[in-house]
KEKE-3310 file (N, C-alpha, C; in steps of 0.2 Angstrom, whole numbers, plus 5000, padded with zeros to 4 digits):
npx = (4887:4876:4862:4857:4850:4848:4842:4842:4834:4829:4827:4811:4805:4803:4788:4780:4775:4755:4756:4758:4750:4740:4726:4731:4745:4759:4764:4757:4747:4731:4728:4739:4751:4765:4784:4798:4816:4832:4850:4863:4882:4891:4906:4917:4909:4907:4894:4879:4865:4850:4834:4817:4802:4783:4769:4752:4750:4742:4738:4737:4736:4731:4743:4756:4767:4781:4778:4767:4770:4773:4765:4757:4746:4755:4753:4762:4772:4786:4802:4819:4830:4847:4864:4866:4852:4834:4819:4803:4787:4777:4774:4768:4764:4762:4762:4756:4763:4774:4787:4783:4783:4777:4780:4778:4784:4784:4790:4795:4809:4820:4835:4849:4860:4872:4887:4890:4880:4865:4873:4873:4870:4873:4874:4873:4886:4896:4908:4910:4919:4927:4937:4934:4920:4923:4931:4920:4913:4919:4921:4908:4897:4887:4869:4855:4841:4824:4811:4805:4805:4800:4797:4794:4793:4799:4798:4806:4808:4817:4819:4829:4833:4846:4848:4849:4840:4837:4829:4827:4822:4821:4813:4816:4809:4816:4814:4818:4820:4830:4843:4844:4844:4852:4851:4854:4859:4871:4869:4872:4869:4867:4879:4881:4877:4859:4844:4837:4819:4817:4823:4831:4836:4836:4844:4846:4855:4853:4863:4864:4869:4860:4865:4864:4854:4856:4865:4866:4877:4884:4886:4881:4876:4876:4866:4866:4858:4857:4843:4845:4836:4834:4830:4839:4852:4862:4861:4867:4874:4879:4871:4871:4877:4887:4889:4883:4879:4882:4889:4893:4898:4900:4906:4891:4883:4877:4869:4857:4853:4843:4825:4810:4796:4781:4786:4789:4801:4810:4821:4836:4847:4865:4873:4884:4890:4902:4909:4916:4919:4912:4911:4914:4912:4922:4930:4935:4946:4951:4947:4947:4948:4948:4954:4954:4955:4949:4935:4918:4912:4897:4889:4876:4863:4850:4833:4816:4796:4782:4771:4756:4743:4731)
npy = (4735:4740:4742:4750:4755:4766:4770:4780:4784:4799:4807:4809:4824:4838:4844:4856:4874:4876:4877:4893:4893:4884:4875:4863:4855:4853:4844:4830:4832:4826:4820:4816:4818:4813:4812:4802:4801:4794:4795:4786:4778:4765:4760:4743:4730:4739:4752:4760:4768:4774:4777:4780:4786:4787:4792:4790:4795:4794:4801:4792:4797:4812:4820:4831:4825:4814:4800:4799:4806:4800:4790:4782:4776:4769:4771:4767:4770:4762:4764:4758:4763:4760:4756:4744:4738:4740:4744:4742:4745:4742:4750:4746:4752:4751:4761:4760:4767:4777:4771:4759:4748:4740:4731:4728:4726:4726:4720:4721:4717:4722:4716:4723:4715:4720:4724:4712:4706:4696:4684:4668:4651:4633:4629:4631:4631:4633:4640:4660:4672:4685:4687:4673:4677:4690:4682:4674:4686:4690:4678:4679:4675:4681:4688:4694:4695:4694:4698:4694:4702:4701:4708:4708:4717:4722:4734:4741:4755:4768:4782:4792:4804:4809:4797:4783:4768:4759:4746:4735:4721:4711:4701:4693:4686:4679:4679:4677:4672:4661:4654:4637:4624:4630:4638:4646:4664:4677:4691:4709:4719:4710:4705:4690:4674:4671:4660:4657:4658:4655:4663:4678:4681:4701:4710:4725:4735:4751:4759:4776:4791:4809:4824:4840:4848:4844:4833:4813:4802:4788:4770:4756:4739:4727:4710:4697:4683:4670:4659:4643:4630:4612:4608:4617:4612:4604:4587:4574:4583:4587:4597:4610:4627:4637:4650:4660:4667:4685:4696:4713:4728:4746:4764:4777:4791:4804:4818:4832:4844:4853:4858:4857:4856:4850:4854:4854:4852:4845:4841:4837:4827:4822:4806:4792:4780:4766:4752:4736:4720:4705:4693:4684:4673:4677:4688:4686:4675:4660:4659:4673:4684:4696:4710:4709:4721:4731:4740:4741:4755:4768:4780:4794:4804:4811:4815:4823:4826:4837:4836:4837:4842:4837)
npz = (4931:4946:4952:4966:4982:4994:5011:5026:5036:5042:5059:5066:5064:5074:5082:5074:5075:5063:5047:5037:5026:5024:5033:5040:5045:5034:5035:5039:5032:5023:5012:5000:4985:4982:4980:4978:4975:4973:4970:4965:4969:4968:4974:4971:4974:4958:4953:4948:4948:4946:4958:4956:4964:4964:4969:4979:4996:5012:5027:5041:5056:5062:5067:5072:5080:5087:5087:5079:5067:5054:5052:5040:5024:5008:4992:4979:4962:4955:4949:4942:4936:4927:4920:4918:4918:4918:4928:4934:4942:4954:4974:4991:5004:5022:5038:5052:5066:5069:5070:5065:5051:5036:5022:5003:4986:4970:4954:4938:4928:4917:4908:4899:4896:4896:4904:4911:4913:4912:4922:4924:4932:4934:4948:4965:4968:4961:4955:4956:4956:4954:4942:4936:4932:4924:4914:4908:4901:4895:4885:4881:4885:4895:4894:4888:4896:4905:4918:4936:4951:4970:4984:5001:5015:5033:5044:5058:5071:5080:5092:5105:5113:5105:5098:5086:5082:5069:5060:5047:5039:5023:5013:4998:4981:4967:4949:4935:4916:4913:4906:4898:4909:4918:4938:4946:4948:4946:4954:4955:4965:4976:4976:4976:4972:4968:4970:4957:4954:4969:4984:4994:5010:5017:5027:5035:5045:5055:5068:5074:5076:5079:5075:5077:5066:5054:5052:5052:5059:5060:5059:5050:5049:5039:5030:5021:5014:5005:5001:4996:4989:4989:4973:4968:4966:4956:4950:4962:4971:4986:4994:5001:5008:5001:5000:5008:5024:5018:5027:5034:5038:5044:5045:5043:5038:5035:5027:5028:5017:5018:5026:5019:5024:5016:5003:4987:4982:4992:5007:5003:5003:5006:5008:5012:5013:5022:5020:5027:5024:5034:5033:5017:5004:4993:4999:5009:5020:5016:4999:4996:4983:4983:4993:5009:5016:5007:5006:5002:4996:4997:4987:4989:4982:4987:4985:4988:4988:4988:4977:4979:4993:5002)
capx = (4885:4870:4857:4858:4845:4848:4838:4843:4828:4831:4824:4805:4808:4801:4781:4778:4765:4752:4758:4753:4744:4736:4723:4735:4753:4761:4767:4752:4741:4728:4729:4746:4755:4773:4789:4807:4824:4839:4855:4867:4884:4895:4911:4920:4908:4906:4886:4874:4857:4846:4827:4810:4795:4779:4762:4747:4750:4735:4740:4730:4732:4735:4745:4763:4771:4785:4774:4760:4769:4775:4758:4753:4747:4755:4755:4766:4775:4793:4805:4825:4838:4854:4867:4861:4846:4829:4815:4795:4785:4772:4777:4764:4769:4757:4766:4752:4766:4782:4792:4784:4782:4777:4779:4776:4785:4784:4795:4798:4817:4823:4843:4848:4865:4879:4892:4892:4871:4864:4877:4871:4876:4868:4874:4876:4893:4900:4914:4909:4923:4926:4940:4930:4914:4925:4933:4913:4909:4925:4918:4902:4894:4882:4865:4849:4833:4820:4809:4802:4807:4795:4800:4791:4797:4796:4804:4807:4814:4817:4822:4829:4836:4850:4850:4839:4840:4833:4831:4824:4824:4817:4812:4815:4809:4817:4812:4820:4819:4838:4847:4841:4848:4854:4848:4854:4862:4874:4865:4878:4866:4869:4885:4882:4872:4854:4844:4830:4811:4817:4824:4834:4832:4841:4846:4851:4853:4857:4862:4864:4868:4859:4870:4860:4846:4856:4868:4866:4883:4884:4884:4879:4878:4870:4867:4862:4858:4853:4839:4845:4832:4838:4831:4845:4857:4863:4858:4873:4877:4878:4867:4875:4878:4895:4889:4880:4878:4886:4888:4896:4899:4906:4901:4887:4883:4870:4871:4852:4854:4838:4819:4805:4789:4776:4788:4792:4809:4811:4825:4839:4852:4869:4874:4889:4892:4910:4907:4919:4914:4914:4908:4911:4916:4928:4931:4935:4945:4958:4945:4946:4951:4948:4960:4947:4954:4947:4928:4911:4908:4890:4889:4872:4860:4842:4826:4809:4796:4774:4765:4749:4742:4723)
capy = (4739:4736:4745:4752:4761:4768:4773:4781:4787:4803:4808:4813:4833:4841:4846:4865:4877:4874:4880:4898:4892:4877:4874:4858:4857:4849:4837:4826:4834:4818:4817:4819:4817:4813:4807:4801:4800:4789:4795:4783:4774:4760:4753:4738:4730:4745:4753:4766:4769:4782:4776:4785:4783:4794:4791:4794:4795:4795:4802:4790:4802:4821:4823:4832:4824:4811:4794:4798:4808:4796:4786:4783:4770:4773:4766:4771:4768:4763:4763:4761:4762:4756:4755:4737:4736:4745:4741:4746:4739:4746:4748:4748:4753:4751:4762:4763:4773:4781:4766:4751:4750:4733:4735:4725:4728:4722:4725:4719:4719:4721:4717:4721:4709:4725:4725:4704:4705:4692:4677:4661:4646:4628:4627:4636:4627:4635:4645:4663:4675:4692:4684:4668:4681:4692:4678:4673:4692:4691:4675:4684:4671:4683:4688:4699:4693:4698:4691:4698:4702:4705:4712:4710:4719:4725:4738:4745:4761:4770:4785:4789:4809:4810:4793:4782:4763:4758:4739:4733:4715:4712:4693:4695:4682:4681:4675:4676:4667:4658:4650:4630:4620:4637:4635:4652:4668:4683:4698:4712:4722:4707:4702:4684:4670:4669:4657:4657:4656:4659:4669:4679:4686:4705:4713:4732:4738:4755:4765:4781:4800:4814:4830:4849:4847:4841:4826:4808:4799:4781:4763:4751:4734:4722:4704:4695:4677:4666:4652:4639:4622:4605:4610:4624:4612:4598:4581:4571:4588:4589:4600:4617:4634:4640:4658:4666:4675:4691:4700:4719:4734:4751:4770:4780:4796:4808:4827:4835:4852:4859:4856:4862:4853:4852:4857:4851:4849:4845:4836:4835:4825:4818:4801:4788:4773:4766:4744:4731:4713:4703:4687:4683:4668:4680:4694:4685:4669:4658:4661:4678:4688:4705:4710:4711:4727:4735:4741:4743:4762:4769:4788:4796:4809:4810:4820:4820:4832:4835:4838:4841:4839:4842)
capz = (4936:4950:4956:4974:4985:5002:5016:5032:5039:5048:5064:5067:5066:5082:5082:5074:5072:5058:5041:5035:5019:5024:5040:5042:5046:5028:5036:5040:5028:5024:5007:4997:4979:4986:4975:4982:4970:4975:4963:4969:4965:4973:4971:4975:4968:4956:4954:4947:4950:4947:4955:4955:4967:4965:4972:4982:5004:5014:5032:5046:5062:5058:5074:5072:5084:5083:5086:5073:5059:5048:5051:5032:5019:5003:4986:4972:4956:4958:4944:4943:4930:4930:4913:4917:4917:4919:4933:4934:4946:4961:4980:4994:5014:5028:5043:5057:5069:5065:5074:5062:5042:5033:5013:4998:4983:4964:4949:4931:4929:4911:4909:4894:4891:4898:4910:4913:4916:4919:4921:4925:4932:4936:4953:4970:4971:4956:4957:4953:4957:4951:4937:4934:4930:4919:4909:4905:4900:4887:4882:4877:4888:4898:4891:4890:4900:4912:4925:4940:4959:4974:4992:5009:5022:5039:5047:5064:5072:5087:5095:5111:5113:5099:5096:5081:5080:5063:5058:5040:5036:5018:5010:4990:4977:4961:4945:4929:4912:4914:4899:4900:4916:4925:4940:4949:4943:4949:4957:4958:4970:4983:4975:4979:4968:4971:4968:4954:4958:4976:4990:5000:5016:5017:5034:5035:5053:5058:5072:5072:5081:5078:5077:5077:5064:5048:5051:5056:5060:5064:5056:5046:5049:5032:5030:5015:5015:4998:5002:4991:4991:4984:4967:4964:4966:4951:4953:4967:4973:4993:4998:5007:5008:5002:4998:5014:5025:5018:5031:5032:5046:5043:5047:5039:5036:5029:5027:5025:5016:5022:5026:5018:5023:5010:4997:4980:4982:5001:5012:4999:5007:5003:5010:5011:5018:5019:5023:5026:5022:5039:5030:5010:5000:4990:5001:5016:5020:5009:4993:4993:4979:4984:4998:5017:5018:5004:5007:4998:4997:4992:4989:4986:4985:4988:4989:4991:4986:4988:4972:4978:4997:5006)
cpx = (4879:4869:4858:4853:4846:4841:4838:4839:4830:4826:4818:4807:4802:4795:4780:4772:4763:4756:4754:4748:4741:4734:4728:4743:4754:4761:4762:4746:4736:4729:4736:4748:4761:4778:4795:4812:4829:4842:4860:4872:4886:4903:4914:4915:4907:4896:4884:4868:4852:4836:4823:4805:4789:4771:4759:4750:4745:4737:4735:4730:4736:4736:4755:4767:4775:4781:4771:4761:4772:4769:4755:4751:4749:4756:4756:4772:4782:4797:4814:4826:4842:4859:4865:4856:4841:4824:4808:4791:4780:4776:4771:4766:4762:4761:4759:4756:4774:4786:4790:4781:4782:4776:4779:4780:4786:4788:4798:4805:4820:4831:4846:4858:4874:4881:4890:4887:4870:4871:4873:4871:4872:4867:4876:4886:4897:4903:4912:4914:4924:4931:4937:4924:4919:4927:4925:4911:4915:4924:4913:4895:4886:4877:4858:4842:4830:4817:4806:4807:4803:4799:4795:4796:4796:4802:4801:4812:4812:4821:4824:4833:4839:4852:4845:4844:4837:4835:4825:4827:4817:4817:4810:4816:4812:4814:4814:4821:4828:4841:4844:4847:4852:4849:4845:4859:4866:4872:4871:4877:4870:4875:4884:4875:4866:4850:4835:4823:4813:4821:4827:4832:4842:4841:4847:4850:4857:4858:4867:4864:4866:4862:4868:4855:4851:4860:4866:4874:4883:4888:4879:4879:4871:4873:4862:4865:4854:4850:4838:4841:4835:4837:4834:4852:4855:4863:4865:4874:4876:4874:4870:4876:4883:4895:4886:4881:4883:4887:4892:4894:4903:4902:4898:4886:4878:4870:4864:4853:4850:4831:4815:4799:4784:4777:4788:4796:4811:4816:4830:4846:4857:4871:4879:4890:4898:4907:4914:4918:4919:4914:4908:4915:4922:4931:4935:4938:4952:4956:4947:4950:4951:4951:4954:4948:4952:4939:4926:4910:4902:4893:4879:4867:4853:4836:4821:4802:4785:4771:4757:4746:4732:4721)
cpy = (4736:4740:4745:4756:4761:4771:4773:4785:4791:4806:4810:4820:4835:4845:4853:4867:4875:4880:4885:4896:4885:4878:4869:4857:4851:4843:4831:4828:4828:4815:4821:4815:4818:4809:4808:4800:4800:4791:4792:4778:4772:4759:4750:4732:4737:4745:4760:4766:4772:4778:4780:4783:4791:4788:4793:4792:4797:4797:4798:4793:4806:4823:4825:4829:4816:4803:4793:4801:4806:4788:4786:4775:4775:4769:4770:4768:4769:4761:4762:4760:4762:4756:4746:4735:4741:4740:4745:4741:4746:4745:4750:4749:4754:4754:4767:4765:4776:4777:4761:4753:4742:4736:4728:4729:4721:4725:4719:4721:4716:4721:4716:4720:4714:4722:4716:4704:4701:4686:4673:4656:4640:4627:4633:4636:4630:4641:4653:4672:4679:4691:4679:4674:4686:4688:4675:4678:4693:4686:4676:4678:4675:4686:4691:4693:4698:4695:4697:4696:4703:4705:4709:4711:4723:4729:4741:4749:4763:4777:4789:4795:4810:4803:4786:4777:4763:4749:4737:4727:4714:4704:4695:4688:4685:4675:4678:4671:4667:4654:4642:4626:4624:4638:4642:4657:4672:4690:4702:4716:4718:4705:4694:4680:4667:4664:4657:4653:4653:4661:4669:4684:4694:4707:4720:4734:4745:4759:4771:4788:4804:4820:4835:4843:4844:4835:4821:4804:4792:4776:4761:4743:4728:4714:4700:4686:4674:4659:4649:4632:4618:4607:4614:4621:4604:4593:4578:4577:4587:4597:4606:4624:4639:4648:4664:4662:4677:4693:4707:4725:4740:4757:4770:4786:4800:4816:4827:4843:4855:4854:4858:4859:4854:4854:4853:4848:4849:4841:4835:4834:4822:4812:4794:4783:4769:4756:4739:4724:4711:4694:4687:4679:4671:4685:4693:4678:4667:4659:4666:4681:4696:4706:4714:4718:4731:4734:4742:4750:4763:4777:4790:4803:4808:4815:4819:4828:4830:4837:4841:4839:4846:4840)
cpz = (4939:4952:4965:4976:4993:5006:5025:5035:5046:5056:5066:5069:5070:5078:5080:5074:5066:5052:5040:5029:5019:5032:5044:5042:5042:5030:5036:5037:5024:5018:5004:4990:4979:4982:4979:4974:4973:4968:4970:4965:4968:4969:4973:4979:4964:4954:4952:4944:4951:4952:4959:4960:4964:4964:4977:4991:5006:5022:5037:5052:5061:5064:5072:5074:5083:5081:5080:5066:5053:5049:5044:5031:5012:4997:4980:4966:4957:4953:4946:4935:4932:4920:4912:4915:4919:4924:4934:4938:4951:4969:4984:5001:5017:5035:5048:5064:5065:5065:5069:5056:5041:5026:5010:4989:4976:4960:4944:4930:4921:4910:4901:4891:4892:4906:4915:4917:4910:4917:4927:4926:4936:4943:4959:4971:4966:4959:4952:4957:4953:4944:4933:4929:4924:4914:4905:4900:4893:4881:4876:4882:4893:4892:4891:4890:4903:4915:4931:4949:4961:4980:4999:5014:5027:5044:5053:5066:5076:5090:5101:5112:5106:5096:5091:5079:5075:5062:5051:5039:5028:5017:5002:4987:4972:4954:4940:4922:4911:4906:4902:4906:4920:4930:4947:4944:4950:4951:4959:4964:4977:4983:4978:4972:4971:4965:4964:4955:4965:4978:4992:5005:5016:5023:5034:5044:5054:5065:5071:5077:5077:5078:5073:5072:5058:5048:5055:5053:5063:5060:5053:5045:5042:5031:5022:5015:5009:5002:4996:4993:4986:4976:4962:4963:4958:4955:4955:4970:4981:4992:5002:5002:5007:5002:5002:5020:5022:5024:5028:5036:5043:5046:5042:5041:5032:5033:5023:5025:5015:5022:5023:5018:5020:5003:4992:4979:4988:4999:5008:5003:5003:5008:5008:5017:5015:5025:5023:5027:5030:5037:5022:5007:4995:4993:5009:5018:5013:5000:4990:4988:4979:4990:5006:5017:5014:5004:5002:5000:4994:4995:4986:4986:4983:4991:4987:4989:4988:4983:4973:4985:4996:5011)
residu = (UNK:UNK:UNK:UNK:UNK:UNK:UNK:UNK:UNK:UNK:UNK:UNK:UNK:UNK:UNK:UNK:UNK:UNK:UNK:UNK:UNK:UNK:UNK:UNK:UNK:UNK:UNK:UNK:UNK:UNK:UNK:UNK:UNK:UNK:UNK:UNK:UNK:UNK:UNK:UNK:UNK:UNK:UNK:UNK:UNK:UNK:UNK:UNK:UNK:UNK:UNK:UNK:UNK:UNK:UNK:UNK:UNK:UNK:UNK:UNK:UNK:UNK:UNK:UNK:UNK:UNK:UNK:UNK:UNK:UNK:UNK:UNK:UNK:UNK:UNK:UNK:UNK:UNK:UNK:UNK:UNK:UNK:UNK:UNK:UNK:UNK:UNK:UNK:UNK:UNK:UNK:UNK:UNK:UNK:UNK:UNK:UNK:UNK:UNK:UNK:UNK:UNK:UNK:UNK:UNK:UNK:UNK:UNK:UNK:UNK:UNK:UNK:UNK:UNK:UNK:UNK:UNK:UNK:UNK:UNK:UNK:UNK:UNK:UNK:UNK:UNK:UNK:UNK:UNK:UNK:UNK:UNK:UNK:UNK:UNK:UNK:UNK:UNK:UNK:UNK:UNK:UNK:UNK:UNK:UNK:UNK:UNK:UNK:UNK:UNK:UNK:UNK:UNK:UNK:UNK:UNK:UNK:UNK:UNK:UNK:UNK:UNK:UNK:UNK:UNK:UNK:UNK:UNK:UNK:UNK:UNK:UNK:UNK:UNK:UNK:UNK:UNK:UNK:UNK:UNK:UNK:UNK:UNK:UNK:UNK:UNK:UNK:UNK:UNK:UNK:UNK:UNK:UNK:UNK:UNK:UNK:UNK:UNK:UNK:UNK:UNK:UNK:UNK:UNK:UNK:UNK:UNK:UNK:UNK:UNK:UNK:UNK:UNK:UNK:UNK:UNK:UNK:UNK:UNK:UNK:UNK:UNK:UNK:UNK:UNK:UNK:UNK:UNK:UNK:UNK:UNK:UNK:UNK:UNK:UNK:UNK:UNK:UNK:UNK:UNK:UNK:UNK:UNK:UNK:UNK:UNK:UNK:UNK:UNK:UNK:UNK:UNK:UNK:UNK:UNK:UNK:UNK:UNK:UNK:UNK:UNK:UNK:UNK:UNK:UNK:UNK:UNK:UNK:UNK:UNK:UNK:UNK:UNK:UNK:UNK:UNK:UNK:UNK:UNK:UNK:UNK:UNK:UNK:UNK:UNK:UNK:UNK:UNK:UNK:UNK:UNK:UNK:UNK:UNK:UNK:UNK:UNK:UNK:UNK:UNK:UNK:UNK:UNK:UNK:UNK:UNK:UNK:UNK:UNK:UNK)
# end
């Protein structure tokens, strides 16, 4: 299984009057106790992922309106689980307008030895195919570790009547304690082999239609690209990139079944994305073993709530 988290950021909701039971309108109230939850699964590769935020939001301009009211800093506790594995770790966000966000995330990632986590392998050039990976997992060859991941990432968005670009590129380290001369490992999230004590760069871009106040309907386009350096590879090895870019394009979709600003239990939305790989050393090409016409779906549900504002 692999962890998955979505995020289709719905549209700046249109400027109201102030809330009856607060001088300030929820929305922008300065100080906040806010949590999010992502239930979400995939498959093809297969996935399930329950994760948890919850922390302090500081509102920087208490203005309702669309530019200023997702202006925060916010920092909070961000957990996942997974039948794979577990995750605990901090996330910090800097979003001085509604349009740009820069974040910071940290996280312990405990895997504990299920569904053919972690597997291993010295080189980028190794063959790691949806059979080759099973034939390891019956072996008994995969194996429980932990290690850390970090995030930086910066996001931009836009809105333009009924219409909401959205762009989030992310830069993730990895670090895990690997079996001896393993050099990179199998990430089922990114489905591709990254490479330990460093990096890949993540891509998500969506555009998006507005339709009345609860659907957003569009696309998805994601790129996932591992930055392998000479010390990921075995010693003679050439030097290259047989495993990236992913790439992957399909529609998306998200059904919000109601608002309640301020509330407890706000904005609980369902959400689906259906991808077809445009770029993938198995998926794509004379390698593949997965047939190009069969996609990646995600299905989810997500909501969001206030514990305590002033």
């Amino acid at each position: 299984m692999v962890t998955m988290w979505i995020w289709l950021s719905p549209a700046p909701a249109a400027a109201g009057p102030p809330s009856t039971d607060d001088v300030v309108d929820p929305r922008v109230a300065k100080h906040r106790l806010v949590y999010e939850n992502l239930l979400a699964a995939r498959v093809a590769p297969a996935g399930l992922v329950d994760r948890f935020q919850i922390g302090y939001r500081r509102q920087l301009v208490q203005k309702p309106t669309p530019l200023w009211l997702d202006s925060q800093v916010s920092a909070k506790v961000d957990t996942s689980i997974t039948p794979a594995y577990s995750a605990v770790g901090g996330n910090l966000e800097i979003q001085p307008l509604t349009v740009f966000r820069v974040g910071a995330r940290y996280q312990w990632i405990s895997y504990f030895g299920t569904f053919g986590n972690v597997m291993s392998y010295p080189s980028p050039l190794r063959d790691y195919d949806r059979d080759r990976r099973q034939a390891r997992v019956d072996a008994g060859e995969n194996y429980v570790t932990s290690g850390h991941v970090v995030d930086l990432s910066a996001l931009l968005q836009a809105k333009a009547g009924p219409m909401i670009v959205r762009n989030e590129l992310v830069w993730r380290y990895f670090a895990l304690d690997l079996q001896p001369g393993d050099r990179v490992y199998y990430e089922q999230y990114l489905d591709v082999l990254v490479p330990n004590r460093g990096s890949a760069l993540l891509l998500d871009t969506d555009v998006l239609a507005e339709i009345g106040r609860r659907w957003l309907v569009g696309a998805r386009y994601s790129m996932v690209a591992p930055l392998y350096r000479d010390r990921h590879f075995e010693e003679g090895e050439t030097v290259q990139n047989p495993n990236g870019p992913i790439s992957r394009l399909g529609p998306a979709a998200l059904f919000r079944v109601f608002e309640r600003p301020g509330a407890r239990f706000d904005a609980p939305s369902l959400v689906v994305i259906t991808q077809w790989h445009l770029r993938h050393r198995y998926r794509v090409g004379p390698s593949a073993t997965t047939h190009p016409a069969v996609p990646t779906v995600i299905g989810g549900f997500l909501f969001e709530g206030t514990l305590w504002r002033r």
